[in-house]
C-alpha positions as CSV (number, residue, x, y, z in Angstrom):
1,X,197.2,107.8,-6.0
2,X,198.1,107.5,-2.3
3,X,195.3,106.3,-0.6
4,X,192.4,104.1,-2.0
5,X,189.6,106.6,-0.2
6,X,191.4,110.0,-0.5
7,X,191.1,111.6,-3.7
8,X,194.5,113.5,-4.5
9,X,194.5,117.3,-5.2
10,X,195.6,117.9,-8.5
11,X,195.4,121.8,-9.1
12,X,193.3,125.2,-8.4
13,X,191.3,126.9,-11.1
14,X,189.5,130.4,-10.4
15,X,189.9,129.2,-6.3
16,X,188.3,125.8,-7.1
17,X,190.6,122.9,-6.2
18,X,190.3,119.7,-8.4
19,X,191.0,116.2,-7.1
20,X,191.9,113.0,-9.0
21,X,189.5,110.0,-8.3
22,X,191.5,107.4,-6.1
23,X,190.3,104.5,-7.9
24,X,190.0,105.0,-11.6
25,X,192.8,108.0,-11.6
26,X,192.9,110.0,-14.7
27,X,190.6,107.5,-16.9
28,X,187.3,109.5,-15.2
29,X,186.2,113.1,-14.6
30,X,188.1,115.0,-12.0
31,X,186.5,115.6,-8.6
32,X,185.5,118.9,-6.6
33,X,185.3,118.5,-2.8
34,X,181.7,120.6,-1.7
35,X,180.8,120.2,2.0
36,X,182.8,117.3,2.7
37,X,181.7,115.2,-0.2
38,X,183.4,114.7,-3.8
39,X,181.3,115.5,-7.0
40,X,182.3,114.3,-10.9
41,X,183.0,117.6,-12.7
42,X,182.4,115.8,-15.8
43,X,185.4,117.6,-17.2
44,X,188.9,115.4,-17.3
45,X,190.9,118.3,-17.5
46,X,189.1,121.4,-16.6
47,X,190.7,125.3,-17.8
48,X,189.6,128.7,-17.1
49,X,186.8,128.4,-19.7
50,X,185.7,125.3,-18.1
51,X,185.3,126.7,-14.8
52,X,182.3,128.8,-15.1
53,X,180.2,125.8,-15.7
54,X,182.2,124.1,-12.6
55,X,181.1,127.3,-10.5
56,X,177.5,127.2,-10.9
57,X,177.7,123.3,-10.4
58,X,179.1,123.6,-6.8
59,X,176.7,126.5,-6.4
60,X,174.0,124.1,-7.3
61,X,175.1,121.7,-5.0
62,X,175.6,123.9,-2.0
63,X,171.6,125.1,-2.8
64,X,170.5,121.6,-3.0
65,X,169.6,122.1,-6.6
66,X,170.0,120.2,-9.7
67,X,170.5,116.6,-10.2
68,X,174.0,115.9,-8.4
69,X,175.1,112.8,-6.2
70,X,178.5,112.7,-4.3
71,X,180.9,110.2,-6.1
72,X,181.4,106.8,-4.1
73,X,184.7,105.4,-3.7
């Protein structure tokens, strides 16, 4: 972890790029970066068969839909 309000990019899955949370590290959820903002995937460590679900989250988010608030760090 370099820098306490930077999340670190970790890897890319199916074009989505997945960031570990600067505070708590690998002991949460990765991160995904939409508009600016950092959302809990609720996956630690996401594959291709996760990433469907991941998709339609960030969709979600982009629509304003569903129930999801940008992590706080």
């Amino acid at each position: 972890m370099s820098n306490v309000n930077t999340p670190d990019e970790l890897y890319t899955v199916s074009g989505v790029t997945l960031y570990e949370h600067p505070i708590h590290g690998s002991d949460v959820p990765v991160l995904v970066k939409v508009s600016g903002k950092y959302y809990d995937t609720s996956f630690y460590d996401p594959d291709q068969g996760d990433m469907e679900y991941v998709i339609d989250m960030i969709n979600e988010i982009k629509i304003g839909a569903g129930n999801h608030e940008p992590v706080k760090f």
